[in-house]
N, C-alpha and C positions, 0 to 999 in steps of 0.2 A: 834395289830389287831389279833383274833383270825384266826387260820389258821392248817389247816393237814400237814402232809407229807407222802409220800407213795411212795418206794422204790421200782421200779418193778427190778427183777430182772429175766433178761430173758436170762436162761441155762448159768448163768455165772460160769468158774470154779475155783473163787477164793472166798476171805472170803466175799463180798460184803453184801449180805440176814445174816450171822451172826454177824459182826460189825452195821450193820441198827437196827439188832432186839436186842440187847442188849443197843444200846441206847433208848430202846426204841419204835423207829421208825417200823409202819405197813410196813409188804413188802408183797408182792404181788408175786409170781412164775408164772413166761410161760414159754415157749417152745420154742418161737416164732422162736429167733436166725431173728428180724424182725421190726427194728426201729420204723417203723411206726406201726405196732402193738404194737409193747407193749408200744409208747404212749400212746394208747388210752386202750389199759388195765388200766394203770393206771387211764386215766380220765372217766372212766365204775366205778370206786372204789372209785373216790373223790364226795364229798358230797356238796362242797360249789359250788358257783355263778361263782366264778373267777378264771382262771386253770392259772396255771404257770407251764413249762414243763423245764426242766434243763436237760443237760447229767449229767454222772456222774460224768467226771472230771475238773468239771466247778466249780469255786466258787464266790457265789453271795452276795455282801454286803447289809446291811441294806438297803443302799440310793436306790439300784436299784429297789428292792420290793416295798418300798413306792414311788418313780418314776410310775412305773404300777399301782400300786393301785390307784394312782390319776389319769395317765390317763384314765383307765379303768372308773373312777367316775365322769370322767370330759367327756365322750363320745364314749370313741375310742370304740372299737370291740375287737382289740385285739395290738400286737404290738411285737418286739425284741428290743434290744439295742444295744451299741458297745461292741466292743470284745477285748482285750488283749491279747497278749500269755504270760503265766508266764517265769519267768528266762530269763537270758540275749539272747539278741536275736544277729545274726551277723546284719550286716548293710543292705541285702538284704532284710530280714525279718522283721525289722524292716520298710521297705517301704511297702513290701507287706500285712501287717499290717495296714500301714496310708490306704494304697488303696483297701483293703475290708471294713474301718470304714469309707467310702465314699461311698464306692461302695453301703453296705446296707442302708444306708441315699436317697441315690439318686434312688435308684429302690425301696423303702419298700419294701425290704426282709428282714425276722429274719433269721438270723443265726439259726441252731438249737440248737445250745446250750443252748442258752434262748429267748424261743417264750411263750407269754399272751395271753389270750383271755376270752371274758367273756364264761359262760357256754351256754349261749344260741345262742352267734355267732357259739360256738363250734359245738352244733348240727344242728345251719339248715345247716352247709358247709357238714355234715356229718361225723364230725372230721378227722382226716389224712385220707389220700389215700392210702391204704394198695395196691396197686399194686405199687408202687412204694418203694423198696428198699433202694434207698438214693435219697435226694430232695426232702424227703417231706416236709420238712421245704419252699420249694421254693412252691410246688403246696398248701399249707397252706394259707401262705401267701399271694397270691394273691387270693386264694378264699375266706378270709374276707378280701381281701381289695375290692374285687368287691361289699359287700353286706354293707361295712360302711367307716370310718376312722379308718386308720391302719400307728401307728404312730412307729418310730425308736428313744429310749430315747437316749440323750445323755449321760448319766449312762454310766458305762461299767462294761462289767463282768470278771474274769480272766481263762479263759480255759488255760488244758494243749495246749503243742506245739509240744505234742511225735508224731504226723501224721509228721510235717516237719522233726523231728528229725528219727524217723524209718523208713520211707520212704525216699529214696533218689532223687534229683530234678529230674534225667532224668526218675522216672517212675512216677512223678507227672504229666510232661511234654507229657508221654506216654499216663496215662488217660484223659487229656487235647483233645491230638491229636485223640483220640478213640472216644470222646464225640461230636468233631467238624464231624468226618466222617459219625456214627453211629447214632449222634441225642443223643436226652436225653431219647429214646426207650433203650438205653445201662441201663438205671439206675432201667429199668424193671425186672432186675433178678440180682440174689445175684453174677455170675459169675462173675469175673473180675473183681468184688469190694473189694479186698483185702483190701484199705487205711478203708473200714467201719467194714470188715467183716474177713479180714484173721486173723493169728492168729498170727502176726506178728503189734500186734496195744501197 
């Protein structure tokens, strides 16, 4: 199937925008240092019907693209799938693994790492919620599932595992306990989001 790709690269300071642009691949520059913006920089820059939005340390095989493409042709709105972490995992990690490929099955949430959608669910939701920091993948998601079918493939994708790995359990534990206090008002500002935003990722 034909299809674009377009590398936003937003204030990164590594090779990212030079490795994209000698394969090839359109990149896009912001500023944002702004998840949710610069998804939708990107999806401002794409030209087709059907957006697929990926992080960058995610990788997605064949079967999962054509997964979405046919749900996307078959009705849905939009859609995520299940997640992996690459490289050996300990035994804890591995469960917490089984119980977020359940977790986003039974609530339809997309992960952010790979969230679908066709282009015109994307605009009437008014694409991401740019006051929101991190999670927007969660307020995404339930705003095309309020306006259609928003399905979880059983596909998977394979994302890095460096958040469990550079972050240590008691300050996952920390932003857990901070989230339960605070509300999901905490995920309104870049502050205190190190695991998305420090420089320690």
């Amino acid at each position: 199937m034909p299809c674009e790709i377009i590398v936003v690269d937003d204030a990164s300071t590594d090779r990212t925008a030079g490795i994209a642009s000698d394969r090839g691949v359109r990149v896009v520059a912001v500023m944002h240092r702004h998840i949710a913006a610069a998804r939708n920089a990107g999806a401002r820059e794409a030209c087709g019907e059907m957006l697929v939005f990926v992080d960058a340390d995610t990788l997605v095989g064949a079967d999962v693209i054509c997964a979405a493409h046919r749900a996307l042709l078959d009705g849905a709105l939009g859609g995520g799938c299940a997640v992996r972490l690459q490289g050996p995992l300990r035994r804890r990690l591995k469960i917490a693994e089984s119980f977020f490929v359940w977790f986003f099955r039974v609530t339809r949430v997309a992960p952010g790492c790979f969230l679908f959608c066709t282009r015109a669910a994307f605009d009437a939701v008014g694409g991401f919620d740019e006051t929101w920091y991190a999670g927007e993948d969660v307020a995404m998601s339930r705003a095309l599932a309020r306006r259609g079918r928003f399905v979880i493939l059983r596909e998977a994708v394979m994302t890095s595992a460096r958040k469990v790995r550079t972050f240590s359990a008691a300050e996952h534990v920390r932003l857990i306990v901070r989230l339960a206090w605070y509300g999901r008002g905490l995920l309104k500002s870049r502050e205190g989001l190190d695991l998305w935003y420090g420089r320690r990722r």
